[in-house]
C-alpha positions as CSV (number, residue, x, y, z in Angstrom):
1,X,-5.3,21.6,-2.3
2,X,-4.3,23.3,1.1
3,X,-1.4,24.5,1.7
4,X,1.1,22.4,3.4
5,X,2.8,23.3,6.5
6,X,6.5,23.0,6.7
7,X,7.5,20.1,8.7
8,X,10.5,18.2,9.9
9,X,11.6,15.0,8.7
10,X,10.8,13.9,11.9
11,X,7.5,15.0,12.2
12,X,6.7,12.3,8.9
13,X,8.4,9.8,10.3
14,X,5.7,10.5,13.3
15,X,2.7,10.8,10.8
16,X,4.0,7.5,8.3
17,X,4.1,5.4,11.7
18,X,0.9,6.9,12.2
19,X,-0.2,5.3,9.1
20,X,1.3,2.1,9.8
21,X,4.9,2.6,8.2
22,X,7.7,0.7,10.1
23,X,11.0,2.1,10.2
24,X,13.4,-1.0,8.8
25,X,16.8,1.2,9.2
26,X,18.2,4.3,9.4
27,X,21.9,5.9,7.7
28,X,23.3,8.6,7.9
29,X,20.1,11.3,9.2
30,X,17.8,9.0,7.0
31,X,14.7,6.8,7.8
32,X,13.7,3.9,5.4
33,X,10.1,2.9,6.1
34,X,7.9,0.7,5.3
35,X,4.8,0.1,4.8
36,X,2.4,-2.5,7.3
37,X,2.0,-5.2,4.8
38,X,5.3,-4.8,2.5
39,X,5.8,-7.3,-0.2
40,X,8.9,-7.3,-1.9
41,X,7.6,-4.4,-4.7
42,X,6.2,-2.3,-2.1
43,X,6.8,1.2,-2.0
44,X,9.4,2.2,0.5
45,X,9.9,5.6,1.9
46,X,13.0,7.1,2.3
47,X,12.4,10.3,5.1
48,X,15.2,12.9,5.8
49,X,15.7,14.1,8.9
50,X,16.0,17.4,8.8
51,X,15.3,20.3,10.4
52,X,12.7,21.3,7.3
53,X,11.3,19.5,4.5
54,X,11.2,21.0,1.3
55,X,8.1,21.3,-0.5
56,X,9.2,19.1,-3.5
57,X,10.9,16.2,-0.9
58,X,7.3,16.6,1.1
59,X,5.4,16.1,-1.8
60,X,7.4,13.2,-3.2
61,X,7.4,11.2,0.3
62,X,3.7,11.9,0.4
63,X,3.2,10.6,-3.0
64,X,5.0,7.8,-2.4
65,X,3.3,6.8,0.5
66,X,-0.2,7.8,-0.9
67,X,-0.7,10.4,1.7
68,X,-3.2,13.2,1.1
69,X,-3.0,16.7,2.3
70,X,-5.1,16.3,4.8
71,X,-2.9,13.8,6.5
72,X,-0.6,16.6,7.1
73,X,-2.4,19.2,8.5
């Protein structure tokens, strides 16, 4: 596995709409997105925006949206 750059929360809202994700709402300095299709079970994504993303927040957003590595880079 590569390893990941540090982002901002905004920069994966930019790469999740990228993949189709639709932002439904935002509170506070969060994004809830969805994904193209969403059912009712679908996974949401719930993005921070912050200045940087911490590794473990990255890595949970991206496997929540089944992103690979290489999405990111």
């Amino acid at each position: 596995m590569p390893r990941l750059p540090v982002i901002s929360g905004a920069e994966m809202v930019r790469i999740l709409e990228k993949k189709g994700y639709i932002q439904v709402r935002t509170k506070g300095s969060h994004v809830r997105m969805y994904p193209p299709h969403f059912l009712e079970n679908a996974q949401k994504v719930t993005v921070p925006l912050h200045g940087e993303l911490k590794r473990g927040t990255m890595l949970s957003i991206m496997k929540d949206a089944g992103l690979a590595s290489e999405d990111i880079v």
